[in-house]
C-alpha positions, 0 to 999 in steps of 0.5 A: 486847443485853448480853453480855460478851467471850468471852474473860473467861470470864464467863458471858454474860447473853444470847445471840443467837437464830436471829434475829439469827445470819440477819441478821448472816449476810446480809453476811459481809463485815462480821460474819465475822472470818476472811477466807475467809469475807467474800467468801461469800454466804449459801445462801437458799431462794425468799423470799430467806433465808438457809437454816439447819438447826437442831441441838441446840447450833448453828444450822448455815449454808452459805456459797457461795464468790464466788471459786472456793473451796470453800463453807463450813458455819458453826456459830454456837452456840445458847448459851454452854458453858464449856468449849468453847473447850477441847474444840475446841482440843483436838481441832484439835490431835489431828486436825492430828496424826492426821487421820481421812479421814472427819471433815472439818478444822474452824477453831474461831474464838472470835470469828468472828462479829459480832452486835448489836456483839458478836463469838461463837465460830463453827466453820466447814468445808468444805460437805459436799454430800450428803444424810444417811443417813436420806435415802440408805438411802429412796433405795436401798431397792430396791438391797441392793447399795449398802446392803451396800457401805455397811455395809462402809464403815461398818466403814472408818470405824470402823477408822480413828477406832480408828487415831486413838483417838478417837471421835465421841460421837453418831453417828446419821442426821444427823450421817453425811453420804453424799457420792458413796458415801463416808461423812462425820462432821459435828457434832464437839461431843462428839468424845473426844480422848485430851487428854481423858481424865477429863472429861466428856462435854459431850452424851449424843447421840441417844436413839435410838442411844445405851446406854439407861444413858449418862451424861457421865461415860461419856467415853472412846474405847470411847464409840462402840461401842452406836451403831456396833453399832446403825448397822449392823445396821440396814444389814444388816436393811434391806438383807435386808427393805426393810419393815422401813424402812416398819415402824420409820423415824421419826426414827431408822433402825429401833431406837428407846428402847424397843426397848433398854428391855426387848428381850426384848418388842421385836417389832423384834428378833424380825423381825430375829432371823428374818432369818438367822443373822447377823442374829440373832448381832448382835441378840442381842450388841446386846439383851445389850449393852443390858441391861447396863453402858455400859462393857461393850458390845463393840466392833463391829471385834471382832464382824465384820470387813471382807469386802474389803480393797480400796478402797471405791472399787474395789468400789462399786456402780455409781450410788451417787448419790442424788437429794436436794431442797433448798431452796437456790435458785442464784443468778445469776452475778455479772457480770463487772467491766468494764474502765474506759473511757478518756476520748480527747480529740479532739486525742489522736484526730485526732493525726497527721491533717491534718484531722479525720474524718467522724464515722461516722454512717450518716445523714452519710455517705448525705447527703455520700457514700453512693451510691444503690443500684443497681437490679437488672433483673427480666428480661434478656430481653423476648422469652422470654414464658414464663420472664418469665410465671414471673419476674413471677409470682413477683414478685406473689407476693412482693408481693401474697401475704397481700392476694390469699390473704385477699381471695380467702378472705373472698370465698368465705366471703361466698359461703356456703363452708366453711371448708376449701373456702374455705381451698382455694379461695383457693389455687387463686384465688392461683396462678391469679392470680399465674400469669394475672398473669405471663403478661399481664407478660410478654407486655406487656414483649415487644410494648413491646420489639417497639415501641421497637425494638432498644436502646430498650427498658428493663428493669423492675427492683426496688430494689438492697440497703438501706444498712445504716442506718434512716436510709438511705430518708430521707437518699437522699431528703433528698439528692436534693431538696437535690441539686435546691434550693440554700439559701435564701442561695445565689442561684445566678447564675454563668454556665454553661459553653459548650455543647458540640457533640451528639455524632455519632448512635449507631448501633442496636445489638442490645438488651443487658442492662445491666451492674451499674456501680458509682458509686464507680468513676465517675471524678470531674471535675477543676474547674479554678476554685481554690474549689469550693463545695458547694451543700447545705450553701453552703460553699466550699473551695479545690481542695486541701481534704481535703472537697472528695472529700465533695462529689458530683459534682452537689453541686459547683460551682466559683469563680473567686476568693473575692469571686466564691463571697462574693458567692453567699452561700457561706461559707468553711470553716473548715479550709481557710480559702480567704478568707486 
């Protein structure tokens, strides 16, 4: 694609199309020149494209803000006019000085855009959200209110482009935006500024909106007074009879070409002279301004005046808020930026400490220090048969539920039952069996304690809580068989310690439930020897070694020099050096 500057003037041989605008536009933070624009991601419907809405002179995109700031509109032209850097120019610099509410502020940028390796004039804004007027009045047929309200602010738009002494050149159903009940002008290609007076209009506007007669050379600030008249009494009419929008709506809101061709045979102002007195005062200024000159069409602020002069928002309806459809798809949240990840050395870890840590992983810490859960007592006392039948009971219940309920259901079914009665019957075959179960429990545990006598007799309990790790089952089991089979290496061959007297009888006592003992409370044995040796792992340490309190108590065993733990194939540690 050849193209020449912008800024020599010359006429470019090629202009980008539709085409190359949406794939340049899919990363704005390379085409985009302003920088309020390179951080925006285009708006894109359900294929993933960048939406686009197609006008007269430009291809008009919405630009979401990635960093909190308003989205944006961007107006990438469709072709090259002369005098348009003139014109906004021109109009950024009147509406710097008199701003008008209803027309948002605009930055004209001569080579805002790059495409094909070539940069072109943009004109981009503030994102107007709301639909245009077309779809706000199909919304509020049924509400004469709300399209009264908005006709009288129609007459405040008007009064302030007066106050400005512009006017906009083309105004009609898409380029009046309804945001939140408030009117927005959009589209400032054909805005007259007293700057240019003498020129020439660069568009005609909307045929269906503007004096059948209009040429360019009509250019100056009475250029809005035929819309205007037309934008409003098409208010008034649907406000009064809804019908009408059914009857006349195209694309326009009810007055089309024709209708100002020859008014005097147009059935549309027949029905609107019908409607009232007033209705037919405008109809018949709008049918008189038709057929006669572009120049002479007076002004609608000279015709009809504003009925209040409150706020707008003061005297809005309530729920002025039309629902639109777009083929927008939102997009998901950019994830937030993460902190970077410090890498800490093992020195700078362990620095002020004697010796390194234990790392802390469930499966270690089950192997070398992690106690056996304690169980927990099922009943306390053998002798209350009932309350244990219910004990025992329940516990089967906990157990053996879904086995016994569907073993006692596919019985009854094989028998030739219904299904409901089969459903039911296993029900009652559940409780009678876990209630049958129980009681035999129960009544088991009481004559076993009779046998044994007092003191003797243990009660049936059910496991204590879990360690926290999936590992916890496998290394309390991998603990107790190395608990009981010291390494291969290790030839255990030292001479136990002297037997000690049995101690004096204990006298019987009442049973008494056990009590819950932690064994961590436990006191741990003092070893006299100066090495301890720990047989899982067939390393020995002197007494003093910070890993000595790792080794559990049935783990330990003690040595009298170094020679002697050598000699039974333990190996020194390497923290403690116990063998210098």
């Amino acid at each position: 694609m050849v193209v020449s500057s912008s800024q020599t003037g010359a006429l470019p041989r090629n202009w980008p199309s539709a085409r190359y605008f949406t794939e340049a536009i899919q990363c704005p933070s390379i085409c985009f020149a302003h920088p309020n624009l390179r951080n925006t991601l285009p708006a894109v419907d359900r294929l993933g494209m960048p939406l686009v809405t197609s006008g007269q002179f430009a291809y008009v995109y919405k630009l979401n803000s990635m960093n909190g700031d308003p989205d944006f509109a961007v107006r990438c032209f469709r072709g090259y006019l002369g005098d348009r850097d003139q014109r906004y120019r021109a109009i950024q610099a009147h509406l710097a000085n008199s701003p008008v509410a209803y027309l948002s502020e605009f930055t004209y940028a001569p080579e805002g855009i790059l495409v094909g390796g070539n940069r072109f004039p943009i004109l981009f804004m503030k994102w107007i959200e709301g639909p245009t007027l077309d779809l706000y009045i199909s919304e509020m047929l049924n509400r004469p209110e709300v399209l009264l309200h908005l006709s009288e602010q129609w007459l405040r738009l008007l009064g302030a482009l007066r106050a400005s002494g512009i006017a906009h050149g083309d105004l009609q159903h898409g380029n009046i935006i309804v945001e939140h009940g408030q009117l927005r002008l959009v589209d400032h290609d054909g805005i007259f500024v007293p700057a240019m007076a003498g020129w020439t209009a660069s568009e005609v506007g909307h045929q269906h909106y503007q004096h059948p007669r209009r040429t360019a050379l009509e250019f100056d600030s009475n250029l809005d007074n035929f819309s205007s008249l037309v934008i409003y009494l098409s208010l008034l009419s649907v406000a009064e009879q809804p019908a009408l929008w059914h009857e006349h709506h195209d694309e326009n809101l009810l007055f089309t070409k024709m209708d100002f061709a020859d008014p005097a045979s147009s059935e549309l102002f027949t029905k609107i002279r019908e409607l009232g007195p007033e209705h037919a005062r405008l109809a018949d200024v709008l049918a008189n301004a038709a057929t006669g000159a572009p120049d002479e069409v007076p002004s609608l602020l000279d015709l009809v005046q504003a009925q209040s002069k409150l706020p707008s928002w003061m005297t809005a309806p309530v729920d002025i808020d039309a629902t639109t459809k777009t083929r927008e798809v939102v997009l998901a949240e950019r994830p937030k930026e993460r902190e970077p990840v410090r890498w800490v050395s093992w020195q700078e870890k362990n620095r002020g400490a004697s010796t390194p840590t234990t790392p802390g992983s469930p499966f270690l810490q089950s192997v070398f220090s992690s106690p056996t859960p304690t169980p927990i007592p099922l009943i306390t006392d053998p002798h209350d048969v009932l309350a244990n039948a219910v004990t025992f009971s329940k516990e089967f219940l906990r157990k053996y539920f879904l086995l016994w309920y569907w073993a006692s259901y596919t019985a009854m079914r094989g028998l030739g039952f219904d299904f409901e009665i089969a459903l039911l019957g296993a029900l009652i075959c559940m409780v009678v069996g876990c209630l049958v179960y129980g009681g035999v429990k129960a009544e088991e545990e009481s004559r076993k304690a009779k046998k044994l006598g007092p003191g003797m007799w243990q009660p049936p309990t059910i496991p204590g809580p879990a360690a926290s790790s999936s590992f916890a089952t496998s290394s309390t089991a991998a603990t107790a068989i190395s608990a009981h089979t010291p390494p291969a290496h290790v030839k255990p061959t030292w001479t136990p310690p002297p037997a000690i007297s049995a101690p004096p009888p204990v006298q019987a006592t009442p049973w008494m439930p056990p009590v819950n003992f932690s064994p961590t409370s436990a006191v741990t044995p003092t070893i006299s020897d100066p090495f301890v040796g720990n047989i899982v792992l067939g390393i020995y340490h002197v007494e003093n070694c910070d890993w000595v309190d790792h080794i559990s108590t049935k783990n330990r065993v003690g040595f009298s020099t170094a020679s002697e733990a050598l000699s039974h194939g333990f190996k020194p540690c390497r923290i403690c050096s116990p063998a210098t």
